[in-house]
C-alpha positions in Angstrom: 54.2 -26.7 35.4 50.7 -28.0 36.0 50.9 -30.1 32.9 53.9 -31.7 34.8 52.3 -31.7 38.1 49.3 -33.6 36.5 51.3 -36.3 35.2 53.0 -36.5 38.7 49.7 -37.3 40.2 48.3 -39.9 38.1 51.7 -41.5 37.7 51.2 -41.4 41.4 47.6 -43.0 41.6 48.5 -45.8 39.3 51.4 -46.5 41.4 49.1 -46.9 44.6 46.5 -49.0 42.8 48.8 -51.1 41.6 49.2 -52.3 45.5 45.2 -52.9 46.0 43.6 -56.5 45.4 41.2 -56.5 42.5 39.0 -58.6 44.3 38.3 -56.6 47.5 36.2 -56.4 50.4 36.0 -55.4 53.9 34.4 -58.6 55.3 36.3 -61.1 53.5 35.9 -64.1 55.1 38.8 -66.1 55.8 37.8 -69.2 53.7 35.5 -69.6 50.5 32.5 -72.0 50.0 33.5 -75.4 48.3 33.3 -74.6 44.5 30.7 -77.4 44.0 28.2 -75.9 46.7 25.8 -73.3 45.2 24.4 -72.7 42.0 23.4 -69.7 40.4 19.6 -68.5 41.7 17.8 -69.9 38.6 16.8 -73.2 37.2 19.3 -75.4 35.8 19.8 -75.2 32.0 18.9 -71.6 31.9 20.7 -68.1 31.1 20.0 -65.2 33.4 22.0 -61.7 33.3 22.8 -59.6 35.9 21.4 -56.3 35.4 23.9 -54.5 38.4 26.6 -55.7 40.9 28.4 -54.2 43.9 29.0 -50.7 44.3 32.2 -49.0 46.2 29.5 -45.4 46.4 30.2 -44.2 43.2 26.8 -45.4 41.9 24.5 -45.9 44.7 24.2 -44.5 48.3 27.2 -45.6 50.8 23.7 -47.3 52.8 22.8 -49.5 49.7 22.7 -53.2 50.3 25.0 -53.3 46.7 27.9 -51.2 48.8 30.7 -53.8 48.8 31.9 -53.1 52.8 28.2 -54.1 53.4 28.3 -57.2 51.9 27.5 -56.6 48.9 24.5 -57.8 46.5 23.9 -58.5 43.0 20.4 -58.0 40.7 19.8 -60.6 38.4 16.7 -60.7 35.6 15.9 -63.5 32.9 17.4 -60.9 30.1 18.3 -57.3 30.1 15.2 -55.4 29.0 13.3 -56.2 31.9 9.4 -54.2 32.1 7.9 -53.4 34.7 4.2 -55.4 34.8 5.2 -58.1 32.8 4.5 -62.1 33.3 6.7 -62.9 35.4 5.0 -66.0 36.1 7.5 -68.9 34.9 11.0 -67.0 36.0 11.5 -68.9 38.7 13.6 -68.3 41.4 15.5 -71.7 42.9 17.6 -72.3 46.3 21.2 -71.8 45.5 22.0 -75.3 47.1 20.4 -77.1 49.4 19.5 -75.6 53.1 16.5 -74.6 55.8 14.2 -70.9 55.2 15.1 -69.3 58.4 13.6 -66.1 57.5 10.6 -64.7 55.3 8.5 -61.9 54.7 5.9 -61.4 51.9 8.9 -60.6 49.4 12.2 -62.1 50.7 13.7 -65.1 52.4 17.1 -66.2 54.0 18.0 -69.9 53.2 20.7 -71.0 55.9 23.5 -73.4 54.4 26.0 -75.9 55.5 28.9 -74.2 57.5 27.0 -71.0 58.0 27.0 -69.7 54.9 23.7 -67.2 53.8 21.7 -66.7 51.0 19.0 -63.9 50.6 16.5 -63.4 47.7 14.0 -60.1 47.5 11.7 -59.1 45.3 9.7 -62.7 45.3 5.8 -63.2 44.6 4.1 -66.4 44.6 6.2 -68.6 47.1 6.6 -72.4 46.9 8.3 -72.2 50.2 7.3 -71.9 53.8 9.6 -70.9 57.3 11.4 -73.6 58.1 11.0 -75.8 55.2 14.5 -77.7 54.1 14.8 -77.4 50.3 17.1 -78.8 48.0 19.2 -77.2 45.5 17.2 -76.1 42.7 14.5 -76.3 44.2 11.9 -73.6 43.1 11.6 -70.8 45.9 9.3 -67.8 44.2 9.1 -66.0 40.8 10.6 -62.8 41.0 7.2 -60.1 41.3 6.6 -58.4 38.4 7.2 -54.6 40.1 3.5 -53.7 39.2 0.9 -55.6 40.8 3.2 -57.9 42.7 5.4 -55.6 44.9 9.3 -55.0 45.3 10.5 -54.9 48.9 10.8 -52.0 50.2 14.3 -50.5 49.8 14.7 -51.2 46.4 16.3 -48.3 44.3 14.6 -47.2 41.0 14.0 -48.0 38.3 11.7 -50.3 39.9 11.6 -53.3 37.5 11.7 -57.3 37.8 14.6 -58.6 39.2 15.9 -60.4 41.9 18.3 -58.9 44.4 20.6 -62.1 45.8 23.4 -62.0 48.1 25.7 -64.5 50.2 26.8 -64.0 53.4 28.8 -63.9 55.2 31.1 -62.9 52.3 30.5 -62.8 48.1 33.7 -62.2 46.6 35.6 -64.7 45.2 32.8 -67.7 45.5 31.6 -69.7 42.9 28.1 -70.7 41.5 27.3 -73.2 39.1 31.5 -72.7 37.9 30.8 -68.5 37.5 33.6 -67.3 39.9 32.2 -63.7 41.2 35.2 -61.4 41.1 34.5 -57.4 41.8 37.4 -54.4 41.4 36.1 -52.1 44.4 38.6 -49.1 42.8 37.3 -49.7 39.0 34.0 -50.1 40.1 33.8 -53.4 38.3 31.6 -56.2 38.6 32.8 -59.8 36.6 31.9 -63.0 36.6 34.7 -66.0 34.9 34.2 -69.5 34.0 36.6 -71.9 32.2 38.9 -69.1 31.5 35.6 -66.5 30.4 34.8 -63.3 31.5 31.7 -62.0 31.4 30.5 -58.6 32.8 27.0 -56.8 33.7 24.0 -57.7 30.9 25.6 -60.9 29.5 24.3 -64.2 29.6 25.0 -66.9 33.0 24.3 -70.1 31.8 23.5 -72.1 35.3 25.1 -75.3 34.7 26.4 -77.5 36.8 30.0 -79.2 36.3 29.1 -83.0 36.3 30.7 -84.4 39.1 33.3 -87.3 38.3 31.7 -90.8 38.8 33.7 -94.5 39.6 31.2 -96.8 38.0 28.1 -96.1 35.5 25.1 -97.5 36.3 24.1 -100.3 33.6 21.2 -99.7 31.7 21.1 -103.2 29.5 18.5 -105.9 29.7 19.7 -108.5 31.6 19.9 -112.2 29.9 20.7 -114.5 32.3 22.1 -114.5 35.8 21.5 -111.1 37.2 25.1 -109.3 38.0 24.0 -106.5 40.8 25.7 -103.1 40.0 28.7 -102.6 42.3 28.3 -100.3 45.4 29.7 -96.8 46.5 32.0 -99.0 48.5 32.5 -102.9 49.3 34.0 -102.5 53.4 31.9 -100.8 55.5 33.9 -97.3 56.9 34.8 -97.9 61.0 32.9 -94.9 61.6 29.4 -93.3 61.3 28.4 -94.0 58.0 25.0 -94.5 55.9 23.4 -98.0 53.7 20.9 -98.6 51.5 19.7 -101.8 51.4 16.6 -103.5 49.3 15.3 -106.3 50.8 14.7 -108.1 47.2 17.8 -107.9 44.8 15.9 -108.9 41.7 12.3 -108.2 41.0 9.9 -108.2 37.5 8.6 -105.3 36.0 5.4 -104.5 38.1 7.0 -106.1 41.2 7.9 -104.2 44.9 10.9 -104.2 46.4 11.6 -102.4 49.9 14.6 -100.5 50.7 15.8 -99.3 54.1 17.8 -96.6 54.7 20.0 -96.9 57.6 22.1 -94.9 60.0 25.4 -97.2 61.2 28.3 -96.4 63.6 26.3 -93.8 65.2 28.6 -91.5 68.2 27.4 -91.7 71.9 26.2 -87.8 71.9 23.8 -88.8 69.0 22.5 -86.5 65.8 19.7 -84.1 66.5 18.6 -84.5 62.8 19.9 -85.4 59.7 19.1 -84.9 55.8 19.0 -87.4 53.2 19.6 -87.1 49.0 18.4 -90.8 47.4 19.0 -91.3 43.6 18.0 -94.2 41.4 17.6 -94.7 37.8 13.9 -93.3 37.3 13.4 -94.6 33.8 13.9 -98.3 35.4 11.9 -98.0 39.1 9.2 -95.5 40.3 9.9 -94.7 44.2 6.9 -94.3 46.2 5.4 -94.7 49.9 8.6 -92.9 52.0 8.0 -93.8 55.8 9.7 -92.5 58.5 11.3 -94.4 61.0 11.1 -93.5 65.3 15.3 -93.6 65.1 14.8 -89.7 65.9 12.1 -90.5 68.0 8.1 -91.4 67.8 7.5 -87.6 67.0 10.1 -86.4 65.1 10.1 -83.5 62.8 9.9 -84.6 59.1 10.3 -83.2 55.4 10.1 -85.1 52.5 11.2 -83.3 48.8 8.7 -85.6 46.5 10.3 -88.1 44.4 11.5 -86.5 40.5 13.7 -87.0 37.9 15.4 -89.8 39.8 16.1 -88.4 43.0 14.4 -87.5 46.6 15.4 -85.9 49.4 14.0 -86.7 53.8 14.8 -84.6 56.1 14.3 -85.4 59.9 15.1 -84.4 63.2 14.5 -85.1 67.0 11.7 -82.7 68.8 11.4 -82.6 72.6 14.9 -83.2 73.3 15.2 -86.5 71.2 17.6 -87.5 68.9 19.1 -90.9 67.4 21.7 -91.8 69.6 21.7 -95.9 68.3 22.3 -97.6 65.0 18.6 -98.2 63.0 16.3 -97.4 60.1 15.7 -94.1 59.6 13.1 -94.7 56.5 12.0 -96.9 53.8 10.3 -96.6 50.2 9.0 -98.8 47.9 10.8 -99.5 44.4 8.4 -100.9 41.9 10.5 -102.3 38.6 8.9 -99.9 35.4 11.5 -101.7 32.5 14.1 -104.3 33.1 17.6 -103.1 33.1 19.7 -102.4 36.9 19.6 -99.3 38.6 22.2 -98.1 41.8 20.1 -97.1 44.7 22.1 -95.1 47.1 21.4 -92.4 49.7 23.7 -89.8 51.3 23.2 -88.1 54.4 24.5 -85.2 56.5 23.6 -85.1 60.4 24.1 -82.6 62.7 24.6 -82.3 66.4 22.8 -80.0 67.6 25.5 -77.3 66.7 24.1 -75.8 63.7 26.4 -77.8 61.2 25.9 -80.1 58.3 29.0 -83.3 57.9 28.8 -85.5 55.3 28.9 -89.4 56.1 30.6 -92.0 53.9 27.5 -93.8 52.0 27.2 -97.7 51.1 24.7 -98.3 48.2 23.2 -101.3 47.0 21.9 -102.2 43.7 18.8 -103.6 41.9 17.4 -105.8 39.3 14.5 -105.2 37.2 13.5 -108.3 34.8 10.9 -107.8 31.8 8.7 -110.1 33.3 5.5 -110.0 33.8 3.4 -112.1 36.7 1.2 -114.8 35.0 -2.0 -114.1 36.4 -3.2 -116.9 38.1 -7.1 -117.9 37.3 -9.3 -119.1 40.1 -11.0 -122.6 39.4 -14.3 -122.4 38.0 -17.3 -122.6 40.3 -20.9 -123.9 39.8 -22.7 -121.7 37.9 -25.3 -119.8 40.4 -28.6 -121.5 40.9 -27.6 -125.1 40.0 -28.4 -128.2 41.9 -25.2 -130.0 42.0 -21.6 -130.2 43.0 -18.9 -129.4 41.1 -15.8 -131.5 42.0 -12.2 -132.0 40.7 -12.0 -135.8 40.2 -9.5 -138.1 38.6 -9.8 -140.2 36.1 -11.6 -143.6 37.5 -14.3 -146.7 36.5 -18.0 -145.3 36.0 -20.3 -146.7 38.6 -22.6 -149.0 37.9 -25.9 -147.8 37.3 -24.6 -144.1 37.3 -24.2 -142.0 34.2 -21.0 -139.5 34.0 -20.4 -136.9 32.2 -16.3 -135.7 31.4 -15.4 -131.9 31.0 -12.5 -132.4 28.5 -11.6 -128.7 29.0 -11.2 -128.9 32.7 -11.3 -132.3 33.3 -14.2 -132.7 35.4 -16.3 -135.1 36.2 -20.1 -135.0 36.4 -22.2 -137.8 37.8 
């Protein structure tokens, strides 16, 4: 009879979980994050593990920041035999996508996204970072403190060894960084992450990898011969709203040779943008970017950030102080592009401005192109001068009838004339 009752029960349990959501939480929100928009919390190109996931109280205390009706949080090391005291030093820790540090103490920070959406990363040492700073995706943030002589927040549950502890807010489940789709079973307990039809659980390796995003034309790379042919632009009719341009004011320079390009808000609305944030790319084997200068468009002192020129691509961030704001069409900034190998590079900027309401819209973006020949400027010589200490002119003369009574002397090198 209990034999029977038994199988009455489980039969019973398996019937009610067959009812519950694998992928559940208590603070769902109602929409997701745009699959593109954050990338796992490591540098690009590299394979991290996750050494523990959420918790439904089974594991951990029902206060633990891992509970799943908390939020939810996941630990992540460079590989699964993590020790504590050990060089840490190169496992960096990079900004999920791109944002502004809102919050920091000597071992966290809070990056604030597009759309509202919340990262958090503990257990940090040796931050690159400071409050307030916008940062790019990928960006390096902090290497995750070796437990010993670098500290773990405090909170942290033993065994106290490197890791970082990241979360998104407002809710986890069911987003998706660098293509890893986070999935957690609150009634198995069961922490996954899937990619390309892959599941992978706890202590296996996350490549962070980025899908490359489709693109309409390549940028030419080839020497040009003749005529120069500009690459074609993001788009040939300029949008009827706000939008963004890139413009150079030379098309077609020689290796060693400046061009500037402008970088322009167009279209803009009568209640203005209280800042705005700017991603440039160009082809960085062809032109070197340099000298980025800020514009008053946001007003004569406007708050500025500029994420240094690398690997083909830059970042500005600015926005109005004291009130002010763009509110006309203008330059916002220029740089210089100096020509390093011939061969015609896209130079386009993207932006997304904000109105003062805590949220990041993309505009439609114009590009332009550039030129870069394998010329070199012939150096142009100065004409000799008299050698110092002599006692007569030096003059370019043409050819003419000596004077009587005079002697000359002809230069057949320069073709002067001495007399």
């Amino acid at each position: 009879m209990k034999y029977k009752n038994l199988l009455r029960a489980l039969s019973l349990l398996l019937l009610l979980t067959s009812f519950v959501p694998l992928n559940h939480s208590a603070h769902a929100a109602p929409a997701l994050p745009p699959v593109d928009m954050f990338q796992l919390p490591w540098e690009q190109g590299l394979a991290w593990v996750a050494l523990d996931g959420f918790d439904n109280g089974s594991d951990r205390a029902p206060g633990s920041s891992h509970n799943y009706s908390l939020g939810g949080a996941i630990d992540f090391a460079p590989h699964n035999n993590m020790i504590r005291g050990e060089n840490t030093s190169n496992f960096w820790v990079t900004a999920a996508a791109a944002g502004t540090v809102y919050e920091m103490s000597k071992c966290h920070l809070k990056i604030v996204h597009s759309n509202g959406w919340i990262t958090e990363y503990q257990h940090l040492a040796n931050f690159q970072v400071k409050l307030g700073d916008v940062v790019a995706q990928n960006q390096k943030l902090a290497v995750i403190a070796n437990a010993l002589s670098q500290p773990v927040c405090v909170g942290s549950e033993p065994p106290d060894i490197p890791h970082l502890h990241f979360s998104l807010r407002p809710n986890m489940v069911g987003a998706t960084f660098a293509g890893w789709e986070f999935r957690y079973n609150w009634f198995w307990n069961n922490t996954t992450f899937r990619k390309g039809g892959i599941t992978l659980g706890l202590f296996k390796p996350l490549l962070n990898v980025l899908d490359a995003p489709p693109t309409s034309t390549p940028t030419p790379t080839t020497v040009p011969t003749s005529t120069p042919v500009n690459p074609p632009t993001a788009t040939s009719t300029p949008p009827s709203g706000p939008y963004v341009s890139t413009t150079v004011n030379l098309p077609n320079i020689n290796v060693g040779e400046t061009a500037l390009a402008t970088v322009n808000l167009n279209n803009v609305p009568a209640e203005g943008y209280t800042s705005a944030e700017f991603t440039c790319t160009y082809n960085a084997s062809l032109v070197e970017v340099s000298n980025i200068v800020i514009a008053n468009l946001f007003g004569t002192d406007s708050a500025t950030a500029i994420h240094a020129p690398q690997t083909g691509s830059f970042i500005v961030a600015v926005a109005g102080s004291n009130g002010n704001k763009a509110t006309t069409s203008g330059a916002v900034f220029t740089f210089d592009v100096e020509g390093l190998q011939a061969g015609q590079t896209a130079l386009e900027c993207t932006a997304r401005v904000s109105k003062g309401d805590n949220v990041l819209t993309d505009l439609p973006s114009i590009g332009t192109g550039l030129t870069v020949f394998g010329l070199t400027p012939t150096p142009t010589l100065p004409p000799p001068t008299a050698t110092s200490g002599s006692t007569f002119t030096v003059t370019p003369m043409p050819t003419q009838t000596p004077i009587a009574g005079w002697l000359t002397f002809t230069n057949s090198t320069f073709g002067y004339q001495f007399q």
